[in-house]
N, C-alpha and C positions, 0 to 999 in steps of 0.2 A: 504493500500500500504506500502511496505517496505521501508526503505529509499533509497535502491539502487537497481537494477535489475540484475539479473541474467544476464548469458553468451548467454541464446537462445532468450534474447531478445534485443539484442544488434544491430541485424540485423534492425529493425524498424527506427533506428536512421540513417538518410540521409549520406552520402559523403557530404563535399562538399568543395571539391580544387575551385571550381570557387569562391565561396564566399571568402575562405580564399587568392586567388589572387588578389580580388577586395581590400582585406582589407589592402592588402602588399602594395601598389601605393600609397592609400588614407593616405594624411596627416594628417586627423586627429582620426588616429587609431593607437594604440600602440599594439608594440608583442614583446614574449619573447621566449627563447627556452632554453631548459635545463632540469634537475633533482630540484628535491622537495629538496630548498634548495639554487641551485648552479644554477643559470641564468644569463644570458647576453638578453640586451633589447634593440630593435630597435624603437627607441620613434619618439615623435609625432615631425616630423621634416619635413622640405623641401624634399623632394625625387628628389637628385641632377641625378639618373641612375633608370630607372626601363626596364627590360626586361622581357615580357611575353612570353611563348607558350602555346600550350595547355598541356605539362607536365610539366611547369617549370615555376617559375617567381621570378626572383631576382632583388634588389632593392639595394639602397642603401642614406644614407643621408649623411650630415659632418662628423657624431662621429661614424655610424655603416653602416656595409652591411648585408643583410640579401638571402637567396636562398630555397627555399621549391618547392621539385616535388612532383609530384603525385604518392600516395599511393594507392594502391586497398584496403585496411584497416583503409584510413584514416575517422577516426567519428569525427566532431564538433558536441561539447556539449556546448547549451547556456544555461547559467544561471544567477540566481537577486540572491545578497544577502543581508541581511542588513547591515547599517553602523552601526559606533559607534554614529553618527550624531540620535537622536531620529529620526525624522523625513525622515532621508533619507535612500539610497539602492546605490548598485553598479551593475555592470553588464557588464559580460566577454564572451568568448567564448572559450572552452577548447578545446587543438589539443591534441588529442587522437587515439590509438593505440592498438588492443587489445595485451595483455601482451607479449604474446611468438613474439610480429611483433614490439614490442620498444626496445626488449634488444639491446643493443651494444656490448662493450668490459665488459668484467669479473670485477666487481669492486676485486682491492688490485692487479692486473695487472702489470709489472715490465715497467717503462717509455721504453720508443722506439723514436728512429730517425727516422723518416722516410719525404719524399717528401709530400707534401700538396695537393695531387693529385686531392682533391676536392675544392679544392681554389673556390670562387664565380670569383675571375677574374683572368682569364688565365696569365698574368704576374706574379703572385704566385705563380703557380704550379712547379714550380723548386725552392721554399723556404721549408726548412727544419721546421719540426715540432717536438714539444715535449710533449708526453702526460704526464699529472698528471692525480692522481690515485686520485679522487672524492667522489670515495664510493657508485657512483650509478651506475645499468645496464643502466639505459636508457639513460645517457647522455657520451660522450666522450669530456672533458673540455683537450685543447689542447693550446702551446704558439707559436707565428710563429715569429718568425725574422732574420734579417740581417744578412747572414751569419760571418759577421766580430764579431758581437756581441753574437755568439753563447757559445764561449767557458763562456765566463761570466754567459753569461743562467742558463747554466747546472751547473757552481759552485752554483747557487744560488738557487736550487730546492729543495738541502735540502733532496735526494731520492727521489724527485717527486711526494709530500706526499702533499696534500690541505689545507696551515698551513695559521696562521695570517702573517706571513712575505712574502709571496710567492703572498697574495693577493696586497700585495700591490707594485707589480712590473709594471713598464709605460711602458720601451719601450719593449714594444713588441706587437703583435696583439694577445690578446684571442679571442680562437675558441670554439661556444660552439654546439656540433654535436651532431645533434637525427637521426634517421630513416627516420624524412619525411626533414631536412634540418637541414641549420647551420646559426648561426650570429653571423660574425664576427667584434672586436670592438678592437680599442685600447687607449676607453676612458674609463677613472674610474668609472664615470657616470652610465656607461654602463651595468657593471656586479657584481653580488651581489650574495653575498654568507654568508648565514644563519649559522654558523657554531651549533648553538645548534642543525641544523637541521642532518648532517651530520650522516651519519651510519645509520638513522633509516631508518624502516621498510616501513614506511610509500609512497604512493606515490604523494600526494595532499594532502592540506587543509580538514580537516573532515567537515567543513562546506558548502563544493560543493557537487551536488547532481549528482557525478558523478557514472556513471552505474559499477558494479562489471564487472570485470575482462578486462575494460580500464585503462588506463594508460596514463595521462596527459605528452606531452612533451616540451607540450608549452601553450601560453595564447596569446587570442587578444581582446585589453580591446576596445570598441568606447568612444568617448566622455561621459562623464557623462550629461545624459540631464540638471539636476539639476547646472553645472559649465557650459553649454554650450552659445555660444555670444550667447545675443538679437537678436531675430529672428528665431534662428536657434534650440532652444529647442524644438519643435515641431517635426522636423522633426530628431532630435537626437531619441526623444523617441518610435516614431511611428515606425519607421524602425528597432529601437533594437525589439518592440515587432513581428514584420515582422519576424526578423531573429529567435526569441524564439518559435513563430510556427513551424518555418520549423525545427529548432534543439535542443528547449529543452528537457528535460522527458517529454514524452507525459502525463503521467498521473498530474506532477506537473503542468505544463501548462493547463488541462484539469480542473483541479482544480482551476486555480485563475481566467481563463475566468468566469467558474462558480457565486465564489465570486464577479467577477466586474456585472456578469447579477441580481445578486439578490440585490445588490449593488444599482443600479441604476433601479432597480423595487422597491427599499423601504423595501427590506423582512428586518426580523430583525435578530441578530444573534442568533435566537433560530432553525432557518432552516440549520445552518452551518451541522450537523448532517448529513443528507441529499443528503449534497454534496456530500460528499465523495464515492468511490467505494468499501469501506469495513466498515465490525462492527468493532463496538471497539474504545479508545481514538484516535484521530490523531498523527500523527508523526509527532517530532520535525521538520523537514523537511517542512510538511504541514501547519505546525503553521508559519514558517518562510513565506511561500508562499502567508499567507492570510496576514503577518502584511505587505508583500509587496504590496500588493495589497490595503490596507487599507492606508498607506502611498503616494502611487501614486494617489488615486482619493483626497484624500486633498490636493497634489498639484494640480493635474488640475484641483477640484472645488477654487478654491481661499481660500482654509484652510477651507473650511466647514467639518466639523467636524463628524464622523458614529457615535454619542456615543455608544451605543449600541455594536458595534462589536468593539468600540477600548478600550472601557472599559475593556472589557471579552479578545482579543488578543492581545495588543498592548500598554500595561500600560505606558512606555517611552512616546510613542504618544497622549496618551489619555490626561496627564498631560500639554500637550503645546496647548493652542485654540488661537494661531494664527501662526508667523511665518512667514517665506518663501513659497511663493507657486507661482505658474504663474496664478495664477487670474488674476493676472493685464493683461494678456498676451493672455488669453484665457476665452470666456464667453461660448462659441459653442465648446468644447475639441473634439466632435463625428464629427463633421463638419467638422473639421480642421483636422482631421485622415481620412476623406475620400479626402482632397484635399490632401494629400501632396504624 
């Protein structure tokens, strides 16, 4: 398998506005929207407003608001990655787009006035906006305020150019606008911006196993089972892998189910060979797949250890024989994934 898939196989990959509306409500889900690079985050808060329809669902907490409709385009792409932690993994869900259905405005773009016509709350929509020029198609990084406070704005954009002084402007609201929505914030907290990132070609992280010819415009991260309260890691982890059925790479997911069944049958890792759907070495990708995998059954066995397969994938892990694990927490892990 390559590491990333072609444009005619993109179709495989589910829709799914329901789940991503589920995740907009739920407090303890975080999401971002923006360009590779230049984000604004609507974090794990109270959700003081949420309005659902079936094309629409906006929310809102103290420091952000957030609004995302439905796309006939839109693909969530789930995926694990590892940490820098030996032992541990992350696990996001990417809002994606095929290419020519994410652009926006022309990055290097001349700034404009205009009305805020897509404001999430209709007392907005007659506040004056100002676009900065970002550097990416897929995102429109925009500042909205008070029209008394405007003329100061505009002295202080500098040509409307995405500089270190410009980021660190308060009063006003950044807007940060993709294809499928926008999240607007006027907390520092809030939005972040990579400047070594800026200009490049790039559209994501090389380390997500996202499909050729998408185009990340946002991220929605769940709890980390691993940081999740007492109690509740169980049902963090079982559900993210719920959701990596329905929308990861089918073939990387096709591959760790594999690894967890020969895993838990005792094979050793001389069968790893086997697994896979093609000759030849595996791809970094797939090697990252199996040290995820090989990471998660030593947490849910209580730090019991595969030598064998952590030796050969997973040298970081192989070197720690004990550790954090939910042993204590779990002796039946297959049990307890059919209750929750």
């Amino acid at each position: 398998m390559a590491d990333s898939q072609t444009t005619s196989d993109i179709a495989i990959i589910k829709s799914g506005f329901p789940l991503l509306a589920r995740m907009v409500v739920d407090p303890n889900f975080e999401l971002s929207l923006g360009a590779f690079g230049t984000v604004g985050q609507f974090p794990r808060e109270a959700r003081i407003f949420v309005d659902v329809t079936d094309d629409r669902v906006s929310a809102a907490t103290e420091s952000s608001s957030i609004s995302l409709r439905r796309h006939d385009h839109l693909r969530l792409v789930a995926f694990e990655t590892l940490s820098s932690d030996p032992e541990g993994w992350n696990c996001g869900i990417a809002i994606c787009l095929p290419e020519e259905h994410a652009r926006m405005s022309a990055p290097g773009r001349p700034a404009e006035d205009c009305l805020d016509r897509h404001a999430i709350f209709a007392a907005h929509r007659t506040r004056t906006v100002l676009d900065i020029v970002a550097g990416s198609p897929y995102a429109d990084i925009r500042l909205r305020a008070d029209k008394g406070a405007l003329p100061d704005l505009r002295n202080r954009l500098h040509g409307s150019v995405l500089d270190a002084d410009l980021v660190e402007i308060e009063d006003c609201i950044w807007i940060f606008d993709t294809a499928v929505g926008r999240i607007e914030t006027g907390d520092r907290r809030r939005r972040h911006f990579l400047s070594q990132l800026f200009g490049t070609t790039d559209t994501h992280s090389r380390t997500l196993p996202i499909p050729e010819g998408l185009v990340p415009v946002g991220y929605a991260f769940p709890p980390n089972p691993r940081q999740a309260e007492p109690g509740a890691w169980g049902a963090a982890h079982f559900s993210f892998q719920v959701i990596l059925d329905e929308h990861g790479v089918p073939e990387l997911v096709k591959l760790k189910r594999r690894v967890e069944r020969a895993l838990e049958d005792g094979k050793s890792n001389e069968v790893f060979g086997s697994l896979l759907e093609h000759s030849g070495p595996p791809t970094r990708t797939e090697i990252e797949c199996v040290r995820i995998a090989l990471r998660q059954r030593r947490w849910l066995r209580g730090g019991r250890p595969a030598h064998g397969w952590e030796d050969e994938f997973d040298a970081p892990l192989a070197k720690i024989r004990g550790g954090t694990t939910a042993g204590e927490m779990v002796n039946q892990p297959t049990t307890m994934k059919e209750e929750i």
